[in-house]
N, C-alpha and C positions, 0 to 999 in steps of 0.2 A: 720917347720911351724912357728917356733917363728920370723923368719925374715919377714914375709908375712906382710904388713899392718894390725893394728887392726879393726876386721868387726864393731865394736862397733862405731868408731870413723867415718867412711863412713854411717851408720844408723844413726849417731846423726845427720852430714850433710845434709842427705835425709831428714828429716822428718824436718827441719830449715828451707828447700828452699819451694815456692811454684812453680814449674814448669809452664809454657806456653804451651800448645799447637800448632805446627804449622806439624804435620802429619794427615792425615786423621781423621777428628773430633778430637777428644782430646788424639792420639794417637802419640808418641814421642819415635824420631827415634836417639838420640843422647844416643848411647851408649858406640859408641868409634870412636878417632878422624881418624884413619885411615879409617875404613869403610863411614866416614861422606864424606871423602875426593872420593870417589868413588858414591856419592849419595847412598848410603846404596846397592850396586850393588853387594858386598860383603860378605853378610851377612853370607850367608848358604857355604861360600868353602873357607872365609879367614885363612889361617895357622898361627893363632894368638891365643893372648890368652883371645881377646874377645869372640872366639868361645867358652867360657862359658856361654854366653845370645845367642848365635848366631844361633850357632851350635854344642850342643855337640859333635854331632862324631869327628869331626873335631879337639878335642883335640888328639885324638888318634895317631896325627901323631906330637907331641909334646911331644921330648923324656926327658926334662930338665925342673924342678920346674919352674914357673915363673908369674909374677903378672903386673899388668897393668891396670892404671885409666885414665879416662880424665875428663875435666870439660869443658861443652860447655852452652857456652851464649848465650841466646836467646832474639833476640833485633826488637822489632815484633813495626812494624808503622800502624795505622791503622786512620778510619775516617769513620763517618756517616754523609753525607748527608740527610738530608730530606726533607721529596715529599708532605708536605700538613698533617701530623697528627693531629687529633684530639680527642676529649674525647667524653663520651655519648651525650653532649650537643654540639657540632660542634666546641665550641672552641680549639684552635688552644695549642697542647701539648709544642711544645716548638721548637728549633734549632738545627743546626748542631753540632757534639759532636767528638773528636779524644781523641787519649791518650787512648783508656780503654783496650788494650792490654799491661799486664806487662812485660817487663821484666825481665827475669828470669838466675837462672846458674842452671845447670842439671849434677848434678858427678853421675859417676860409675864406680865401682869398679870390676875387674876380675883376678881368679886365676886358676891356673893348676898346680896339683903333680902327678906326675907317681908312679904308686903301682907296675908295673913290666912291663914287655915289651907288654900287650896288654892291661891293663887297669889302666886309669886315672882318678883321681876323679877335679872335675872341682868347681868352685863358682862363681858365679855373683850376685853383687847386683847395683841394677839399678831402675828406675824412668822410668816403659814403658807406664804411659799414667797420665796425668797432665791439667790443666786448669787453668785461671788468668785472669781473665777480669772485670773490676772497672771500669763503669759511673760513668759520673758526675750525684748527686741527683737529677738533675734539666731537666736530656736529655728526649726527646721524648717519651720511651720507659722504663721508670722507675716504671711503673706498673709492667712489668712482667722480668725486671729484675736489680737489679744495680750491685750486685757483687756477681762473681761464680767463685770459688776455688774447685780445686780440685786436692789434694798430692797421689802417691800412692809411695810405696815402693817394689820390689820385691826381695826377696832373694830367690835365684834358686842353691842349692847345686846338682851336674849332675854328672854320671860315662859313661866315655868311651868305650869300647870295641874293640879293633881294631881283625878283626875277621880272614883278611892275609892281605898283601899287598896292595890289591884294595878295600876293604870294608870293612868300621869302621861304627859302632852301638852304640850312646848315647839317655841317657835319663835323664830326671830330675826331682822335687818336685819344686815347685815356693809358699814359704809363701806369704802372699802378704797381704799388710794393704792399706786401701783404707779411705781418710778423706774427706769431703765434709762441703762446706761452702757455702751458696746461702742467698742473700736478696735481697727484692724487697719492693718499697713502695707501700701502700694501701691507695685509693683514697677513706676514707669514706664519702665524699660527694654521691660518686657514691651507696656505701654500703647503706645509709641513702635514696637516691631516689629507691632504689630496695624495701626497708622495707616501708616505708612511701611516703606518699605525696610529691611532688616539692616545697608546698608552707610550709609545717610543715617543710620540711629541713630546706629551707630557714632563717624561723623563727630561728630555731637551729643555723643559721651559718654554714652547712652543705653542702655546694654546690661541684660538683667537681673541684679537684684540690684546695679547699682553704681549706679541715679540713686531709691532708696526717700522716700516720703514715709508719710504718714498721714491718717489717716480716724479721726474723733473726734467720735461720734454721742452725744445726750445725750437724752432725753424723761422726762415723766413724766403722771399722771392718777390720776383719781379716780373709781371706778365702786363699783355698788351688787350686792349681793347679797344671798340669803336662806338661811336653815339650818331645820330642822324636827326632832324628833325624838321616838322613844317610850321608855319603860320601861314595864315588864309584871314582877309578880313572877308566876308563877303556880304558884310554892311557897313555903316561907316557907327554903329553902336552894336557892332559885334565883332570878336575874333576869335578863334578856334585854334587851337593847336595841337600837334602831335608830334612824340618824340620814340627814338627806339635807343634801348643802351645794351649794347650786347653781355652776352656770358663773359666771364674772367674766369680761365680756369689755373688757380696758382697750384705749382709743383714743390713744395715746402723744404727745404733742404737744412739740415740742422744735427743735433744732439739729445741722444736724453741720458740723464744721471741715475743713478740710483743709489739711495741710502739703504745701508743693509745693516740691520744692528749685530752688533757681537753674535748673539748666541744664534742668527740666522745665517751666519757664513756659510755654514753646512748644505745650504740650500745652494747656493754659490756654487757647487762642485764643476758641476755639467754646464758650468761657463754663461748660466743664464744670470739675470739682474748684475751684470758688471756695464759698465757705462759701453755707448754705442751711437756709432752716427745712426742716420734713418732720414726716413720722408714719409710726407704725406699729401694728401690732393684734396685741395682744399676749391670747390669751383663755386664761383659768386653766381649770382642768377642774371638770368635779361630783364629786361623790364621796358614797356610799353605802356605809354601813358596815353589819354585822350583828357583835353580838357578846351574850358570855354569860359570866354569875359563878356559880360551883356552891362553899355555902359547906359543904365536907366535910365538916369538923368545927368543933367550936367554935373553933379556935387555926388551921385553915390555908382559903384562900379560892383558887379555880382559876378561872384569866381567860379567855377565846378568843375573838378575834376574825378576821372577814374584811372586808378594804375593797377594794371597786372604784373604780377613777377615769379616768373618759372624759378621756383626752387628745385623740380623736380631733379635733376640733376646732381644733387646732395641728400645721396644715400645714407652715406654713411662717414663717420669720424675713423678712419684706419690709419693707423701709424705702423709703417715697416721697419725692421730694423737690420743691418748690415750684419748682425751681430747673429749666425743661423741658431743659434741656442736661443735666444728669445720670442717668443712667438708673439706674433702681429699684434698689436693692441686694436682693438674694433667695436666700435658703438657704433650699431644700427639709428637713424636718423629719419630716413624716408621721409622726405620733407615733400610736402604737396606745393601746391601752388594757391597765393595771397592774392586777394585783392586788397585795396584801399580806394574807399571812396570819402572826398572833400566838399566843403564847401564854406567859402567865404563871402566877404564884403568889405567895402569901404568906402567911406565917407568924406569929403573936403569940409572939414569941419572952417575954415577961412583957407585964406590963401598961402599960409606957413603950417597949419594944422591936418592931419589927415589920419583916421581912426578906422580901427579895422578889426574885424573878428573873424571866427572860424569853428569849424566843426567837422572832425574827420573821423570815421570808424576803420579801423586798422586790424585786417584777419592773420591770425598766425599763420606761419606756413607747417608749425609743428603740427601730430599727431598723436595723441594722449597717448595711444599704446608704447611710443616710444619715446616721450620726453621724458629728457635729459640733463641731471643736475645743474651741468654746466650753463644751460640754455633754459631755464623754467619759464618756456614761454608761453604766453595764451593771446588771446583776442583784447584790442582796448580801446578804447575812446578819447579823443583828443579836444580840450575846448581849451580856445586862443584866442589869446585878445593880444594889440596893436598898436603904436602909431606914430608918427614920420614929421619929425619939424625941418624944415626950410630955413635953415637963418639966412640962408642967402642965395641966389640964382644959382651959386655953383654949389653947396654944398647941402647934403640931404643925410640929417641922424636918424635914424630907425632902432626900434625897442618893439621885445615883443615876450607874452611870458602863454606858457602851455602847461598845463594841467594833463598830465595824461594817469586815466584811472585802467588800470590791468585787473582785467575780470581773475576772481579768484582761480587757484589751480591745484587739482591735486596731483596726487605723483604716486605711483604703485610701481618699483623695480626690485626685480633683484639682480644682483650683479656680480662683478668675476668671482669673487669668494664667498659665492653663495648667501649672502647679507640680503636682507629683504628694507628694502627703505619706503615706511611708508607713509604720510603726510600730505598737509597742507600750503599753498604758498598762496602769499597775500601783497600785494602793492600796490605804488604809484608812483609818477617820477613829476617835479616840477621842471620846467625850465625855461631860467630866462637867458635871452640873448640883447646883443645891442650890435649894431651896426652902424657904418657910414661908409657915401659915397660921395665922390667928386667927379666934375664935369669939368673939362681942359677947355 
């Protein structure tokens, strides 16, 4: 065990980066460069030793210690057009805005030891669901939101089972730390015409869009989860797999700040927008995957898989505050349930060389009625391409680079200070990764 990379050194990494999301809503599919390289078509039957996040059973046919990371980039192009927005008073909120998709790198970590000829104890740790999106202070849409971060980290220690030859049985624990960072400005012109008069605002200096402050929400938590999973050959050029990852429902515990400019103190009175601990409930989805390997021939291998994942569960973004003079902050969400469906291949191009492609169609779990700045999510397509050199028996590099195109989106809100944001959103995100593993 002491030649394994240290887990310590992969958790300080993880919790350094803030991830991007470019999987269904804020879920991230980059956990290892070969399965990247197959469009994640691989997940549930790859004979690697990401089947620590993947698929545990799968290690069961993994008779040699061995570990394996990759690091993949996440290079997200985006842009808002706008359609006419405005504020309570019909003026005009502002222009077209790009750039608030970060940039991101996403490591993870995997390992496998064999206890004896049927059972292996497994490790991953990995980054399966992220967020990173920075407006500019001045776009359209900076009422209800300018910047949303969100880190999770998950460490999944898993045991094997292989139970005969054709049916292996794994299962897991997943810690999982969940951080959240979200601000948005506050239009107290608009807050000042709610309480008062148009003409006493005015008097104040109060008008919308000319007295803005901020909202500067911060939480974070620790909750547990479980994973399960089968492999089944039941030919010797076929295998099948199935895995289950349960709900994470994190309880977010934190701070939010508020900037009040000078001439909105007065709003301050009744003890509201002064700083405040709070929480909020933040619950990841389950997810259920079915997938299968058909190995053709000797030199080419055919991947396909289907994943479901119950968002339903995530109504809503509510943040409460300790502070009774503040009233709850609350965006409606009502997230439906995603599929994802894959499909890949790969080739032995010689016996050091091996090439691989993919194609996955990827369904949001949003609902136009309610998408949300933070999250401008829609429906996208993924095409991948691969491939895996050999320098030596023990050692295997993997690279693999995804294109992923995000069907146009538009966006009709209006929001807490009566602002109507209305537009266009337009992307794609590249990314490549690299990996390697070793065999003991």
């Amino acid at each position: 065990m002491r030649r394994f990379l240290p887990i310590g050194f992969i958790v300080g990494l993880l919790t350094s980066i803030t991830p991007a999301a470019f999987a269904d809503s804020f879920a991230i599919n980059e956990y290892s460069a070969r399965d990247l390289g197959l469009a994640n078509a691989g997940r549930t039957t790859l004979e690697d030793v990401s089947a620590a996040w993947g698929n545990p059973a799968m290690l069961a046919f993994l008779h040699q210690r061995m570990v394996g990371g990759s690091l993949s980039g996440i290079l997200g192009d985006a842009n808002y057009r706008d359609r006419g927005s405005i504020d309570a008073l019909g003026a005009p909120l502002g222009g077209d805005t790009s750039g608030f998709l970060k940039d991101a790198i996403v490591p993870a970590l995997h390992m496998s030891a064999p206890i004896n000829d049927r059972f292996v104890f497994g490790l991953a740790v990995t980054a399966p669901f992220g967020l990173s999106t920075k407006y500019d202070d001045d776009w359209p849409g900076r009422y209800q939101a300018v910047k949303s971060s969100l880190q999770t980290i998950d460490i999944n220690p898993s045991l094997s089972w292989k139970i005969n030859d054709q049916l292996a049985f794994g299962i897991g624990v997943s810690a999982q730390y969940a951080k959240a960072h979200l601000t948005s400005a506050i239009d107290f012109g608009a807050v000042c015409f709610g309480q008062l008069s148009p003409t006493t605002c005015a008097g104040l200096g109060l008008n919308p869009q000319n007295a803005d402050g901020l909202a500067d929400i911060e939480g974070d938590d620790w909750a547990v989860g479980w994973n399960a999973g089968l492999a089944w050959t039941p030919a010797n050029d076929w295998r099948v797999g199935l895995t289950y990852r349960s709900r994470i429902d994190h309880d977010l515990k934190g701070a939010a700040n508020f900037t009040v400019p000078t001439v909105a103190m007065p709003l301050t009175a009744t003890g509201a927008f002064t700083n405040t601990s709070g929480s909020a409930a933040l619950d990841l989805p389950a997810a259920t995957e079915l997938g299968a390997r058909w190995q053709a021939t000797n030199l080419l291998a055919l991947y396909g898989g289907i994943q479901w994942k119950d968002w339903t569960p995530l109504k809503q973004l509510a943040v409460s505050y300790d502070n009774p003079a503040q009233p709850d902050t609350v965006e409606q969400l009502n997230y439906k349930s995603s599929v994802r469906y894959s499909f890949g291949g790969e080739y032995a191009l010689t016996p050091k060389w091996t090439l691989r492609a993919g194609l996955a169609f990827d369904q949001s779990p949003t609902q136009s009625a309610y998408r949300t700045a933070r999250i401008p999510d829609n429906d996208r397509t993924v095409y991948a391409i691969g491939a895996s050199w050999k320098p030596t028996d023990a050692w295997s590099l993997d690279m693999a680079y995804n294109r992923v195109n995000i069907d146009d989106t538009s966006f009709d809100k209006i929001g807490t200070f009566d602002e109507h944001v209305i537009g266009l959103y337009a992307g794609h995100a590249d990314v490549v990764s690299i990996g390697a593993s070793r065999t003991f």
